[in-house]
N, C-alpha and C positions, 0 to 999 in steps of 0.2 A: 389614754383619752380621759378629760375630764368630764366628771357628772354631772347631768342632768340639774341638778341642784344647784351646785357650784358656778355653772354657766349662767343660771338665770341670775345669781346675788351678784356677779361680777358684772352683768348686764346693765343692771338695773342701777348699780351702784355708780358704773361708767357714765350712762344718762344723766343721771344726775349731775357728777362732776361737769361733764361737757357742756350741760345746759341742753343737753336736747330735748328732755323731758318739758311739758307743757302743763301736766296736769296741778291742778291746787292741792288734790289731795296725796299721800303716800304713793310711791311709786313702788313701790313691794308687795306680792303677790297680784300685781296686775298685768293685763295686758298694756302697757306705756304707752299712752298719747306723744305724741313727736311733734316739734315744727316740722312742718313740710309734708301733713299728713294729704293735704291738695295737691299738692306737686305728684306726692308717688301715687294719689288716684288717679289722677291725669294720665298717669302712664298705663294703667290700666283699663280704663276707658278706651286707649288708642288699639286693645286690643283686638285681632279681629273674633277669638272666640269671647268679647262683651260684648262686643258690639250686635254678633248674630243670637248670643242667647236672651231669651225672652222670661226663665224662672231664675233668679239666683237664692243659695243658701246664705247666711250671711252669720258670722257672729255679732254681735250685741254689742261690741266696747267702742268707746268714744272715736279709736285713730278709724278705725273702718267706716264712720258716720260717714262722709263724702260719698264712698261706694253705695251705701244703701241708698240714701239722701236722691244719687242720679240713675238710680237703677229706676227708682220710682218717679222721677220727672218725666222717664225715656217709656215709664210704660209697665214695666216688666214686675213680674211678680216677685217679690221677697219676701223666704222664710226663715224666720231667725227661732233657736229654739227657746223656750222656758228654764230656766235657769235651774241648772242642776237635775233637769229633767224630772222636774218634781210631779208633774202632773201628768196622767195616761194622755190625754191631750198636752202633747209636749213639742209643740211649735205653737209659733203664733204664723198666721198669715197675710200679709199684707197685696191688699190686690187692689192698685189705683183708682181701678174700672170702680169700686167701690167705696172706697176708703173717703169720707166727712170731714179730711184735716189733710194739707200739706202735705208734700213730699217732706218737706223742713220738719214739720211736727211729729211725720210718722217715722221720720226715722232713728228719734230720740229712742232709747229704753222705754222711757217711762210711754212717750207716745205711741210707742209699738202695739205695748201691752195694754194700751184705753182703748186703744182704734183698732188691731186687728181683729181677727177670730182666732180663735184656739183650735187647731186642728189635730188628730191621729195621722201616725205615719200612713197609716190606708188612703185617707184622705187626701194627703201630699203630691203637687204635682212632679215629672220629672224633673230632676233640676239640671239645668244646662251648663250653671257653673258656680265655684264653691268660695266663697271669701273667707280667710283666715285668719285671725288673731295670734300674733308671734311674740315669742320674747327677745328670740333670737332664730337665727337660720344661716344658712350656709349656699354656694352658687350649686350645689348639688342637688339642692332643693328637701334637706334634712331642715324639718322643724322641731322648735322646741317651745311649748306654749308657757301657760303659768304654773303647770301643779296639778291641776283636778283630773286632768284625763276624759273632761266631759266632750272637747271639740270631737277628740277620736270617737268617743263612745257616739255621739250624736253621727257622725259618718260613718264608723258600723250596723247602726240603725238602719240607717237610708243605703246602706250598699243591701243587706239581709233583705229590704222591703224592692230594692230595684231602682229606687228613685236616683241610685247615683251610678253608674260603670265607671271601668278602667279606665277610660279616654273622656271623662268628664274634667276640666281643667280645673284647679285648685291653685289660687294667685292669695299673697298677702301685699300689704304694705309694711314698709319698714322705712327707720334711718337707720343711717349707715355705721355708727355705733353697732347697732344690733345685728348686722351683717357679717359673719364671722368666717376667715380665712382660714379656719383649721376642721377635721374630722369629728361632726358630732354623735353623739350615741343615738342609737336606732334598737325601736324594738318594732316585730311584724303588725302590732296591733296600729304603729303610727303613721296617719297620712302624709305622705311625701309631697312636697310644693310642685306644681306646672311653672310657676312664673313667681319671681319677687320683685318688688317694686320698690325702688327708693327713690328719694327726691330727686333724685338728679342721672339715674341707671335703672334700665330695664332686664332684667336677667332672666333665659330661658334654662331652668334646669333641665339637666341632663335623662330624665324619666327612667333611669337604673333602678331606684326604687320598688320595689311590690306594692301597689296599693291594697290596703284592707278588704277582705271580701264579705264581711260580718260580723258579727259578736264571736270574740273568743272568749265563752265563757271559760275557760281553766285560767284567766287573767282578773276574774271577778271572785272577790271572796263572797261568802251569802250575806254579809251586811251591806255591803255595796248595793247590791240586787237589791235587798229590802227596803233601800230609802229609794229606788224607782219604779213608778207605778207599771212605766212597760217594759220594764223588765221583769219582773213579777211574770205580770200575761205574758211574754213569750218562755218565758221557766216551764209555767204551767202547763205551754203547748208542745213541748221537748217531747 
């Protein structure tokens, strides 16, 4: 089986060649912007667990903007979290009923974090379902993101607080470049996909999987810990 590493540089690098990449800048260490990142929202929109959830989680990178973008035209709360988890208030929250700007404007990065609130995982409502940022995946519903380990750590968080269970759905968008017909590496700490979407195929993984049930701290060294603030305060309360 190839690693973790190796899969994303030959990802990334594939995108490239093919043209499915969109963004202007480096496509290397990121989550990849795609044509057709509308098409494969669309396919999740049609879902029925979008359609009846009312909070979703959401990562921050440009291809999932669609998702957030209609989450909040439709109503529904969006939490995306603080980058790198730097802050003990480590979500922003965006709640329509409130929010001064656009679905359009708030579901930029930068509009997220002028317009929402900063909220504590205490604070957080449940979330009904979870959007992901990929680099690549598989029809098994094995992801692979960019490197940081922060998507998983941010769903450890919210499984430890309650805000997420077993049967909470976790969907991505992808092209079909990044959709990979072979066995990819898995460790217990990483959340396994409900559903992937690509421009043109809707895929129900197989839920084999374990989802995370909270922080494994014996997977965190103490420098890790020390650049997040609530990891720190949950150390403290061990």
């Amino acid at each position: 089986m190839r690693d973790k590493d190796t899969i994303r540089q030959e990802v990334w690098s594939a995108m490239v060649r093919e043209g499915a990449y969109k963004g202007g800048r480096s496509i290397y260490d990121r989550i990849p912007d795609f044509h057709g990142t509308q098409e494969a929202a669309e396919r999740i929109f049609a879902l029925p667990s979008w359609q009846s959830a009312s909070v979703v989680k959401s990562n921050p990178d440009q291809p999932q903007r669609p998702l957030r973008r209609r989450a909040l035209e439709e109503g529904k709360i969006v939490y995306m979290a603080v980058p790198r988890l730097r802050e003990e208030e480590c979500f922003v929250e965006l709640d329509p009923a409130v929010l001064q700007v656009s679905p359009a404007g708030a579901s930029t990065i930068a509009g997220a974090f002028r317009h929402g609130r900063l909220v504590t995982i205490e604070e957080m409502r449940p979330v009904d379902l979870v959007v992901s940022g990929s680099v690549a995946v598989n029809r098994s519903g094995t992801r692979i993101g960019k490197g940081g380990g922060y998507a998983d750590l941010e769903y450890g968080l919210a499984a430890a607080a309650g805000i997420v269970g077993p049967d909470t759905p976790v969907v991505t968008t992808v092209h079909t470049v990044q959709l990979l017909d072979e066995e990819l590496p898995w460790t217990y700490h990483d959340v396994p996909l409900s559903y992937v979407a690509t421009p043109q195929e809707t895929i129900l993984c197989d839920g084999e999987l374990p989802r995370p049930t909270g922080i494994y701290w014996e997977d965190l060294d103490q420098s890790k810990i020390d650049e997040i603030p609530v990891l720190i305060k949950l150390q403290a309360q061990r």
